[in-house]
N, CA, C and O of each residue as an XYZ file, in Angstrom:
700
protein
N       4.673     13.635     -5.499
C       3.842     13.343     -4.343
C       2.774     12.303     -4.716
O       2.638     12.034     -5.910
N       1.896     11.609     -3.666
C       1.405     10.384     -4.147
C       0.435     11.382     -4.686
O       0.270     12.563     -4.378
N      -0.276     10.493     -5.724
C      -1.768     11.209     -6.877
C      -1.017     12.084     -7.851
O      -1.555     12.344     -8.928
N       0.280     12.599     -7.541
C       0.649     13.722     -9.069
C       0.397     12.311    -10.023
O       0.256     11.148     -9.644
N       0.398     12.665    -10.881
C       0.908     12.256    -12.538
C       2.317     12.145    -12.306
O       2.986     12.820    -11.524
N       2.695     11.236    -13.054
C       4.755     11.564    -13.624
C       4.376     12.169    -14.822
O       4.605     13.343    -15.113
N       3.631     11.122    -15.708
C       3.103     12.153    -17.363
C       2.144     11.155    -17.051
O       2.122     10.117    -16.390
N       0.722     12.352    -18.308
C      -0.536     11.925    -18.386
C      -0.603     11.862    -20.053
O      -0.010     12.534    -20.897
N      -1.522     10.833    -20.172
C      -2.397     10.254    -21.391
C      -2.708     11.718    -21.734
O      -3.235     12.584    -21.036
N      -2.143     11.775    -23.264
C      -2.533     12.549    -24.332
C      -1.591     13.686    -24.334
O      -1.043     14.144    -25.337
N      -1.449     14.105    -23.107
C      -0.180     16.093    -23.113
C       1.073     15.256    -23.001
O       1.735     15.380    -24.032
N       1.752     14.284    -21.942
C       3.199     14.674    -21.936
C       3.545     13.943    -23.334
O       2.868     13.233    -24.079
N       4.968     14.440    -23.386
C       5.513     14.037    -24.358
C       6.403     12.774    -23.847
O       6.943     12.791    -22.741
N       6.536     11.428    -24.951
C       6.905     10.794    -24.362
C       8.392     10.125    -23.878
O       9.156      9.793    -24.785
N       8.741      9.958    -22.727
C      10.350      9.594    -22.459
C      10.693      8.699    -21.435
O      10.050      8.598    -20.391
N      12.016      7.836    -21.802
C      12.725      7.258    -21.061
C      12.255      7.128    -19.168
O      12.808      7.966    -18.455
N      11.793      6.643    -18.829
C      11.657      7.405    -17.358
C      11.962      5.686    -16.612
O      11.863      4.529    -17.021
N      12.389      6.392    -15.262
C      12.809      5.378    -14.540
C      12.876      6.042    -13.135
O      13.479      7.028    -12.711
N      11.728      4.807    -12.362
C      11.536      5.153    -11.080
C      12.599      4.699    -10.098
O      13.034      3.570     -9.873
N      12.985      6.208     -9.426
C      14.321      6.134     -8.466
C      13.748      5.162     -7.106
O      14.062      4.060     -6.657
N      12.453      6.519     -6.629
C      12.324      5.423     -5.599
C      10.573      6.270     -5.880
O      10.125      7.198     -6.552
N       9.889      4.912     -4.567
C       8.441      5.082     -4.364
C       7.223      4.021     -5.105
O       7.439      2.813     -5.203
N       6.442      4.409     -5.405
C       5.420      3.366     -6.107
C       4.593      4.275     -7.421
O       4.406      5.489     -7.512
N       4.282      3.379     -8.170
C       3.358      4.239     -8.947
C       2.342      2.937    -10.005
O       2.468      1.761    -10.343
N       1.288      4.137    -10.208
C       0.905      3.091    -11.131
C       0.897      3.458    -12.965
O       1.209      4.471    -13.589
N       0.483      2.366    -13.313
C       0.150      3.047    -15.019
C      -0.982      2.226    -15.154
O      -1.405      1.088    -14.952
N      -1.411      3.849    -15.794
C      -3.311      4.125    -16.229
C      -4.018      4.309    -17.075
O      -3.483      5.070    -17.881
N      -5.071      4.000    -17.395
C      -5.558      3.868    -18.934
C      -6.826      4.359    -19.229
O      -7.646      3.447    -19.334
N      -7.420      5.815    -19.453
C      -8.681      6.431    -19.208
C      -9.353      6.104    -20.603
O      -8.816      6.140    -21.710
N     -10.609      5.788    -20.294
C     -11.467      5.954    -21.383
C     -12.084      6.986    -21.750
O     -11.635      7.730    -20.878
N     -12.919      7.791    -22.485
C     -13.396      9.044    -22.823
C     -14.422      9.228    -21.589
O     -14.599     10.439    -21.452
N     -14.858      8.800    -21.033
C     -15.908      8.751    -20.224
C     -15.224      8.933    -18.516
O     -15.883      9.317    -17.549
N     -14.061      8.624    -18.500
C     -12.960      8.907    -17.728
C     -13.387      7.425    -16.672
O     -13.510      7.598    -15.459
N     -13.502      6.596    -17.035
C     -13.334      5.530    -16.688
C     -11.641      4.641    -16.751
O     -11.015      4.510    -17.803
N     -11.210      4.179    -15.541
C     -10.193      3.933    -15.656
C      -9.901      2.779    -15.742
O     -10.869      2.060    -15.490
N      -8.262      1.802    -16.187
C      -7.901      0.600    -15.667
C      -6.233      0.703    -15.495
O      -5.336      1.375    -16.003
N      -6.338     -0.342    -14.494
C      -5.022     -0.239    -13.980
C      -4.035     -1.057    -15.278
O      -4.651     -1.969    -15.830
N      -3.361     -0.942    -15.521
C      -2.557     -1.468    -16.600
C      -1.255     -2.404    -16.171
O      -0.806     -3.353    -16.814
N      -0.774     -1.881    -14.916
C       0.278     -1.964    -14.396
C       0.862     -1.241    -13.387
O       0.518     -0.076    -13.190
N       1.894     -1.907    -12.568
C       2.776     -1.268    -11.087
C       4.013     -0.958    -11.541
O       4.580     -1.829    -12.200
N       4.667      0.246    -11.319
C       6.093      0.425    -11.636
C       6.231      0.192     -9.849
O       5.594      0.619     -8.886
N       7.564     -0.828    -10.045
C       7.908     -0.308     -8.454
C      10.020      0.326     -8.569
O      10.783      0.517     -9.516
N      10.096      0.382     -7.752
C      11.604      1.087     -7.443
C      12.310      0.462     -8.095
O      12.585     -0.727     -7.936
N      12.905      1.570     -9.359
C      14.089      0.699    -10.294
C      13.480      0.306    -11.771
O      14.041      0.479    -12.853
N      12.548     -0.107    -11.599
C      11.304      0.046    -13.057
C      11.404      1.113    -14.275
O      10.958      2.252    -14.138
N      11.884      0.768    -15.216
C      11.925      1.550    -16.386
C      10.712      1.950    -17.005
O      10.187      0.939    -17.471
N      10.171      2.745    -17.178
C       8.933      2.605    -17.850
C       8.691      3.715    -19.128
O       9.466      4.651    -19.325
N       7.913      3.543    -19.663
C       7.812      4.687    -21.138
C       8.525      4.741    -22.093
O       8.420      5.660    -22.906
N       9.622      3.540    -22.242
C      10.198      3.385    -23.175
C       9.834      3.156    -24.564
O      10.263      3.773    -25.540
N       8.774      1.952    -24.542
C       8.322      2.010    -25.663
C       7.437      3.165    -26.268
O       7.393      3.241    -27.496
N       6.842      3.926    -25.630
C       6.632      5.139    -26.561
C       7.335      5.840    -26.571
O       6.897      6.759    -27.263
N       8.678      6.164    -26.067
C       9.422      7.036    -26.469
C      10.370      6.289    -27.803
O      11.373      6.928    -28.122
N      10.197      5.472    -28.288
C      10.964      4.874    -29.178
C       9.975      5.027    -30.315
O      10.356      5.207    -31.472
N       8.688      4.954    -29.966
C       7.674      4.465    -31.068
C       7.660      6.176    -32.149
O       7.049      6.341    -33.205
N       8.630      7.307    -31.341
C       8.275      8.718    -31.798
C       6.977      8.667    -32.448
O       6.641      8.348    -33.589
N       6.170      9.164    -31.170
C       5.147      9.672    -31.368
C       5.097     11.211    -30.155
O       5.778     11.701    -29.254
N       3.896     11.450    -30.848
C       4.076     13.294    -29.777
C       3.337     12.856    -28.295
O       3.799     13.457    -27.326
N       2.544     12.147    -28.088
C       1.999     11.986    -26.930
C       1.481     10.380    -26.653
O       1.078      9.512    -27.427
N       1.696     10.408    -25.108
C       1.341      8.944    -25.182
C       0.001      8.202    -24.520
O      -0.568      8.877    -23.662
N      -0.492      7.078    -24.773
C      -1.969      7.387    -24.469
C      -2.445      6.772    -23.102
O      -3.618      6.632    -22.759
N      -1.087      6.359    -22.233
C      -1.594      5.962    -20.596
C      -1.037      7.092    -20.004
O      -0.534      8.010    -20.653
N      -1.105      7.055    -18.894
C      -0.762      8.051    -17.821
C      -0.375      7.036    -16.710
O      -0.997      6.053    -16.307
N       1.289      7.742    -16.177
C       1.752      7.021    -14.597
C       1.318      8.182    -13.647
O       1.522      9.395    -13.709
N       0.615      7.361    -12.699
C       0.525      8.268    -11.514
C       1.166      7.678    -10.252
O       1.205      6.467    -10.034
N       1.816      8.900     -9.192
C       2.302      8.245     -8.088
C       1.369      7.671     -6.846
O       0.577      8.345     -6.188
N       1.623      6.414     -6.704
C       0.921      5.663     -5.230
C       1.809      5.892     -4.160
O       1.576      5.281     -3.116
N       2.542      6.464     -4.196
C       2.946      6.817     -3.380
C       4.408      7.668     -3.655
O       5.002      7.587     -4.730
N       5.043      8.765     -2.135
C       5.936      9.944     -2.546
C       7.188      9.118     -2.864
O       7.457      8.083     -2.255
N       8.140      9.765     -4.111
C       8.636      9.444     -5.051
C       9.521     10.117     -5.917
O       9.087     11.198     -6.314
N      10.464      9.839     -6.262
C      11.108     10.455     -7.486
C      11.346      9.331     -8.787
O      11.390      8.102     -8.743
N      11.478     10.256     -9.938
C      11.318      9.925    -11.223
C      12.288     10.331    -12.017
O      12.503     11.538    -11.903
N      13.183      9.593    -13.038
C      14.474      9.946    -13.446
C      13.786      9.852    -15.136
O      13.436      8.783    -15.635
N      13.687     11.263    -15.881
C      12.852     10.969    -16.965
C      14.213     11.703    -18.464
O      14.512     12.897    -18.481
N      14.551     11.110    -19.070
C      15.210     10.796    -19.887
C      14.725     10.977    -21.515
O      13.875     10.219    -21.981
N      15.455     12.235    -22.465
C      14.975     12.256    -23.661
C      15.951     11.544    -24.537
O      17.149     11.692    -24.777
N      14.821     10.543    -25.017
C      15.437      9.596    -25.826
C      16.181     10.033    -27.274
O      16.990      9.352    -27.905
N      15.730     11.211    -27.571
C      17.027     11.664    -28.554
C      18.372     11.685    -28.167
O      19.286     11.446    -28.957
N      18.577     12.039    -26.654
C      19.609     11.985    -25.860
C      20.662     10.729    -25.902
O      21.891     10.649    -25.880
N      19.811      9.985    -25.958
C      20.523      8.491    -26.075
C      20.567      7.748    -26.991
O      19.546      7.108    -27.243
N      21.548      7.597    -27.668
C      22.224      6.881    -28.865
C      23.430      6.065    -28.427
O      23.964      5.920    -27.327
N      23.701      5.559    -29.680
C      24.959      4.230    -29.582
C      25.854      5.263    -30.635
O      25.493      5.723    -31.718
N      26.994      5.429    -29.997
C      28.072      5.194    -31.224
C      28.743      4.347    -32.475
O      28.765      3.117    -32.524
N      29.154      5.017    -33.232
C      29.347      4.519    -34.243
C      30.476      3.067    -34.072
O      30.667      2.144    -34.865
N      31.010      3.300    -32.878
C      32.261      2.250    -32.916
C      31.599      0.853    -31.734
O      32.450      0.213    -31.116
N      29.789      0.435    -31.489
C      29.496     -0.148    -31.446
C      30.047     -0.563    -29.868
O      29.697     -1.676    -29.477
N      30.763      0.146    -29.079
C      31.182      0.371    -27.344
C      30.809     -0.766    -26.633
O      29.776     -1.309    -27.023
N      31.423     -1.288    -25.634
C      30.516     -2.073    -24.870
C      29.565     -1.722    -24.091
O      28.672     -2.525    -23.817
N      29.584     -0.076    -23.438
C      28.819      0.150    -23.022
C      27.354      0.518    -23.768
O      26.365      0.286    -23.072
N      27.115      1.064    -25.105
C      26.137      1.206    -25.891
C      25.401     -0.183    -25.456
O      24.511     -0.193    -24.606
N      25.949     -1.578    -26.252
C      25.661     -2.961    -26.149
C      24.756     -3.252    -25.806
O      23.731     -3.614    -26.384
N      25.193     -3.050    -24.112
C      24.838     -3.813    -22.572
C      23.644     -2.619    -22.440
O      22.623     -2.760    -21.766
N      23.971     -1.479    -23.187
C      22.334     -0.538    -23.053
C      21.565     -1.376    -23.455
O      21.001     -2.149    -22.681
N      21.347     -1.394    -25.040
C      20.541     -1.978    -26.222
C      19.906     -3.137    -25.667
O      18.691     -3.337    -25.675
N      21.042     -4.116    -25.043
C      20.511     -5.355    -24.522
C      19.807     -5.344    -23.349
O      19.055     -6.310    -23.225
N      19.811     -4.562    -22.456
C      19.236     -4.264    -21.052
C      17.538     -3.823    -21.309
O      16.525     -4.200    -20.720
N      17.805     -2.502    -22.881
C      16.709     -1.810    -23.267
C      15.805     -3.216    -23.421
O      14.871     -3.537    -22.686
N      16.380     -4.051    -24.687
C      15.688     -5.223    -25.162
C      14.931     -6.062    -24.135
O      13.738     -6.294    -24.328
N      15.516     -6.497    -23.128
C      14.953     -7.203    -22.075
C      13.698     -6.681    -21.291
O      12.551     -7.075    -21.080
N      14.670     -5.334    -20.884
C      12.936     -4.651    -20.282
C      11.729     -4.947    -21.036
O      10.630     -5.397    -20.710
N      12.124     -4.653    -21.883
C      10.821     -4.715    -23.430
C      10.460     -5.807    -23.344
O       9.275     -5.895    -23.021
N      11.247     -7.216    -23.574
C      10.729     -8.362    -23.575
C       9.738     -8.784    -22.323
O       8.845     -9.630    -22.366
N      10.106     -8.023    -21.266
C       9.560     -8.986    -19.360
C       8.390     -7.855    -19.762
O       7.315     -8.455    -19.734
N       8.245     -6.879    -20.015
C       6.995     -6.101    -20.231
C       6.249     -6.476    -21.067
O       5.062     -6.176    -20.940
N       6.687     -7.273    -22.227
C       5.817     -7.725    -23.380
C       5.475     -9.236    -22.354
O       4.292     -9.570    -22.411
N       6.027     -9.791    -21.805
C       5.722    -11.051    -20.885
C       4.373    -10.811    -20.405
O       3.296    -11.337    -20.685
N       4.786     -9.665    -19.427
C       3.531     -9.364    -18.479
C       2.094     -8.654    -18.779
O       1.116     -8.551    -18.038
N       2.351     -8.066    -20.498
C       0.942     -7.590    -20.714
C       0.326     -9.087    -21.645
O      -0.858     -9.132    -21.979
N       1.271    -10.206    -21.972
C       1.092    -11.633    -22.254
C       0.080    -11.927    -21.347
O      -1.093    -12.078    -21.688
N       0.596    -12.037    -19.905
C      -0.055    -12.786    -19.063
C      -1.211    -12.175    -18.241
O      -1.841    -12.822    -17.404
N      -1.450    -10.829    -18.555
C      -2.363     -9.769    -18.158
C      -3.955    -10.301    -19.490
O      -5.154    -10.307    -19.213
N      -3.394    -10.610    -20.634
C      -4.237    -11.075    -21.420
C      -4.396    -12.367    -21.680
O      -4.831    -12.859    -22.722
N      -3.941    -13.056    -20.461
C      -4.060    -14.675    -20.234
C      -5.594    -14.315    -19.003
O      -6.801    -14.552    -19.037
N      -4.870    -13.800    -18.267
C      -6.741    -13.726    -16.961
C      -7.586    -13.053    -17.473
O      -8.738    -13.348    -17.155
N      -7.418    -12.024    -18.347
C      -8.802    -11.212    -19.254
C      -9.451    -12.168    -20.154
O     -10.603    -12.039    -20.570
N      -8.575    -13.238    -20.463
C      -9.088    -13.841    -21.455
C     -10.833    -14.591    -20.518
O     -12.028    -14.369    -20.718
N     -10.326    -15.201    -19.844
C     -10.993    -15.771    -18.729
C     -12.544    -15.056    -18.700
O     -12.948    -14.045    -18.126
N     -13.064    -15.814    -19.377
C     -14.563    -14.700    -19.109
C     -15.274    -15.182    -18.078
O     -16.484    -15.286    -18.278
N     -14.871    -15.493    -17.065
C     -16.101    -15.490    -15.375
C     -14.849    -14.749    -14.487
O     -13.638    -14.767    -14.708
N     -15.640    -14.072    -13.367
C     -14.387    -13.416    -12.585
C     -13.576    -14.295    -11.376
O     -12.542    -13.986    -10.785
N     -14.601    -15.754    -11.196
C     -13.968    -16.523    -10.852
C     -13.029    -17.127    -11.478
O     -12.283    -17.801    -10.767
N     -12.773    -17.100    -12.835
C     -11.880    -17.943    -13.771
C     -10.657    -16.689    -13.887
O      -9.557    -17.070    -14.286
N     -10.815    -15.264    -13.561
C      -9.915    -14.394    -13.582
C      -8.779    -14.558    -12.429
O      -7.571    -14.797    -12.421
N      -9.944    -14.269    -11.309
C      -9.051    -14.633     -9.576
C      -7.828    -16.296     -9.845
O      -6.604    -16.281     -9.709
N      -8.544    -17.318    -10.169
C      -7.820    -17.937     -9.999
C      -6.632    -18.456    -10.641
O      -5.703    -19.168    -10.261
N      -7.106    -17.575    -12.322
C      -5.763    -17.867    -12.900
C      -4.728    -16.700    -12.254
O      -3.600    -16.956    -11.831
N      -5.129    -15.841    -12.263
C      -3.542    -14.639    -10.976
C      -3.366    -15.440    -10.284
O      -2.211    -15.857    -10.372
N      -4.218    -16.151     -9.246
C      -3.991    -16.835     -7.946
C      -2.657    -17.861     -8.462
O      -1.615    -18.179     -7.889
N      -3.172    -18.176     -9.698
C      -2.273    -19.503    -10.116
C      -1.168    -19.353     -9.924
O      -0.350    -20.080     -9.359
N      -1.002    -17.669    -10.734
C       0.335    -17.471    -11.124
C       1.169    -16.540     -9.926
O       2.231    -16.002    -10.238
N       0.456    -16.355     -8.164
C       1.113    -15.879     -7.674
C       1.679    -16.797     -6.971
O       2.823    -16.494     -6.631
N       1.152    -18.248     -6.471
C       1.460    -19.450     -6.293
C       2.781    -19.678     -6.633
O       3.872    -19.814     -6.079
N       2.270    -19.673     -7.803
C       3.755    -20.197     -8.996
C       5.257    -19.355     -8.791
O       6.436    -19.697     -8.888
N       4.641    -18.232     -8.497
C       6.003    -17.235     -8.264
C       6.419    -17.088     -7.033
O       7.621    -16.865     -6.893
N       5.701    -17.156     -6.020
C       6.356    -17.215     -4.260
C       5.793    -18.867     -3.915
O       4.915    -19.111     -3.088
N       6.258    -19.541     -4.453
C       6.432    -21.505     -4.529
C       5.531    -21.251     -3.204
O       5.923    -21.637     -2.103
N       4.407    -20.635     -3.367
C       3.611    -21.330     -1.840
C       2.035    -20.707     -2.390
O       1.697    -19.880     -3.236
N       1.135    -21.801     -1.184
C      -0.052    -21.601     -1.433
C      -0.455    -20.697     -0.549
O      -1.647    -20.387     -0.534
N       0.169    -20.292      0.066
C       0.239    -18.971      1.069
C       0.538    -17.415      0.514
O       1.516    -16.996      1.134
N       0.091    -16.506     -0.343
C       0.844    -15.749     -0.601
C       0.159    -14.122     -0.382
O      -0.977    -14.104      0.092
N       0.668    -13.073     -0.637
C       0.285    -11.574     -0.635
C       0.546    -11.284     -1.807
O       1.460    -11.652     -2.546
N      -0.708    -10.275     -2.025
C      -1.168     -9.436     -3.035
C      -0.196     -8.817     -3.171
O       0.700     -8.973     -2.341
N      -0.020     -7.890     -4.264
C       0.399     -6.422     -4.749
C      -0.128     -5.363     -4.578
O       0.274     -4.245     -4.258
N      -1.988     -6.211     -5.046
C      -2.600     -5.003     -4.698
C      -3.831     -4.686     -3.806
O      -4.324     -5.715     -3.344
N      -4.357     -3.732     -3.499
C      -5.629     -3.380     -2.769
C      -6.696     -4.418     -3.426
O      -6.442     -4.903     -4.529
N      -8.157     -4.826     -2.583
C      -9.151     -5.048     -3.636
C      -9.263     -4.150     -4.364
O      -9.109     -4.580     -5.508
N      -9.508     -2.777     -4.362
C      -9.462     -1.926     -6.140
C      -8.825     -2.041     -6.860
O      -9.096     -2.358     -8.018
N      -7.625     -1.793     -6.345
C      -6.461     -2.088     -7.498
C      -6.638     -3.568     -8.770
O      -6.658     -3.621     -9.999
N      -6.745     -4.671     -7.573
C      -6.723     -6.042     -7.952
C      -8.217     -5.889     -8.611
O      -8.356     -7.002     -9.118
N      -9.123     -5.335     -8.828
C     -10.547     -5.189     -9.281
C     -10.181     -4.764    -11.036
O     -10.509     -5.316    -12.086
N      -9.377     -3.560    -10.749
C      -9.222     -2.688    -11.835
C      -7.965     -3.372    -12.568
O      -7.670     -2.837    -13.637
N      -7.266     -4.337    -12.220
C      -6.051     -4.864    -12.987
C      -6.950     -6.130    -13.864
O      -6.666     -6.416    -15.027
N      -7.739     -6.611    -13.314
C      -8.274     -7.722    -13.925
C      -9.708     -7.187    -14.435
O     -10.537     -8.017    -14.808
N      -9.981     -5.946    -14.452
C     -11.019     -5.706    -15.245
C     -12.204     -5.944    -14.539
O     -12.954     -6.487    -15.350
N     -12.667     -5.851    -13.669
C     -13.732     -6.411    -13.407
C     -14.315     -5.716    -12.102
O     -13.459     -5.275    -11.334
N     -15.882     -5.526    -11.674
C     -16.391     -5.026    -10.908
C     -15.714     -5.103     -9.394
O     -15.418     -6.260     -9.099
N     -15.481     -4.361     -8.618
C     -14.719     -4.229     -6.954
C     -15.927     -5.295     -6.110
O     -15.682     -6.269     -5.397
N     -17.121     -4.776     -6.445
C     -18.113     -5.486     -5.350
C     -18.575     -6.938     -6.061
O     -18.941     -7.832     -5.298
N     -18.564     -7.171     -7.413
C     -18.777     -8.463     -7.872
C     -17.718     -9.291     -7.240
O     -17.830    -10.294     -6.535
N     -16.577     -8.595     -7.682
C     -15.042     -9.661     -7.223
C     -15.153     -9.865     -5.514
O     -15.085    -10.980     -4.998
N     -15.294     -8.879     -4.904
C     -15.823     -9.583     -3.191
C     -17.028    -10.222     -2.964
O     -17.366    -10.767     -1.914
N     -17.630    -10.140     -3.938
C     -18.642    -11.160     -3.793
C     -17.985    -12.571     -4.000
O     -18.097    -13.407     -3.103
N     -17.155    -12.926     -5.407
C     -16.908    -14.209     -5.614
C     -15.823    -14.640     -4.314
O     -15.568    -15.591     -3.575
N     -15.485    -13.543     -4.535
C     -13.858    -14.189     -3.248
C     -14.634    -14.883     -1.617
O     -14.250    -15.628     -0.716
N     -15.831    -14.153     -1.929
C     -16.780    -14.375     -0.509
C     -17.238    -15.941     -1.024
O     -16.869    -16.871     -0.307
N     -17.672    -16.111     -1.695
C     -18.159    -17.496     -2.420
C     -17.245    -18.660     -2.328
O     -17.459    -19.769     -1.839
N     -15.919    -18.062     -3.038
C     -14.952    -19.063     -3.246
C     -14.340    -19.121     -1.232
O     -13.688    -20.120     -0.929
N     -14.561    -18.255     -0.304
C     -14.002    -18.530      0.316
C     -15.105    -19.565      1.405
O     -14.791    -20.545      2.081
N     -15.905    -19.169      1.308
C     -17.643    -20.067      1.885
C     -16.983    -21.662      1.117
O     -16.600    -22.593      1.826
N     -16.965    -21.699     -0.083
C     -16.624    -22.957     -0.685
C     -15.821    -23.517     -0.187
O     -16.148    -24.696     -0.048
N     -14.435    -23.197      0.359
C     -13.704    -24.087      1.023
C     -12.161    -23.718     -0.268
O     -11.016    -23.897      0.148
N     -12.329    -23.364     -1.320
C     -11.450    -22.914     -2.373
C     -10.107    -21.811     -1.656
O      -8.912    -21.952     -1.914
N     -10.609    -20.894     -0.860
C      -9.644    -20.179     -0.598
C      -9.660    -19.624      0.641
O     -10.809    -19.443      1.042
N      -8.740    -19.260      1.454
C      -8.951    -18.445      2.806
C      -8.134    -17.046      2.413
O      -7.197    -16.960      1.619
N      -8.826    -15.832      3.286
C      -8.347    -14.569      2.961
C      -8.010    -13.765      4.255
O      -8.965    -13.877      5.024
N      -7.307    -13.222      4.634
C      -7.044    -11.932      5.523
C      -7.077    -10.796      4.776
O      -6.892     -9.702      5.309
């Protein structure tokens, strides 16, 4: 249901999981229980792989559902390659590999706008790169202003402040 957990930072143990259908996010608490958004699984999204590979006993984000949902969660002892090297093993390994790689992409480019130290220099490098991906200067979010606050790190009411600025400036128009 939306707000459960699928697994939380520190108790579940970690596994294979892959969202059937619905939305969710992945979350990252600090001791103080301060949060950041890390990332969106959406429908079809593999996620938790790499700590279930890394065997360790617990893992240190938590997915929660944004909305109602099912979750296909998978113990990775379960899944091995045979010895006679199959095509189907293969096309796993290689499928596994890729996920890994477009996820190692995107926490790349997650530490391309953090890098950015003004929150105007944050907004517009995403902006850049949502441009870049729906070929128009026209485009829609992913996420809420919180969401989009908490993905890029940065204050909810500072960031509507700048977006208010940049949009007074003539830089951007918003609905």
């Amino acid at each position: 249901k939306k707000g459960d957990f699928i697994f939380m930072a520190g108790w579940s143990k970690p596994e294979v999981s892959i969202l059937i259908s619905g939305r969710a996010q992945i979350v990252r608490e600090n001791a103080w229980g301060d949060s950041m958004l890390v990332g969106v699984i959406e429908e079809g999204d593999m996620f938790g792989e790499a700590f279930a590979y890394m065997d360790v006993k617990s893992i240190p984000v938590s997915a929660v559902a944004a909305e109602n949902g099912e979750a296909l969660m998978l113990d990775v002892k379960c899944i091995h390659t045979c010895e006679n090297s199959c095509e189907f093993h293969q096309r796993f390994v290689l499928n596994l590999v890729r996920i890994i790689a477009r996820k190692n992409s995107m926490l790349n480019q997650k530490m391309f706008y953090l890098n950015h130290k003004t929150i105007r220099g944050r907004l517009t490098a995403y902006f850049s790169d949502l441009i870049r991906a729906q070929s128009s200067f026209t485009f829609e979010l992913p996420f809420n202003r919180t969401e989009l606050a908490n993905y890029l790190c940065i204050d909810r009411s500072a960031m509507t402040r700048e977006l208010s600025n940049m949009k007074r400036e003539g830089i951007l128009d918003y609905q």
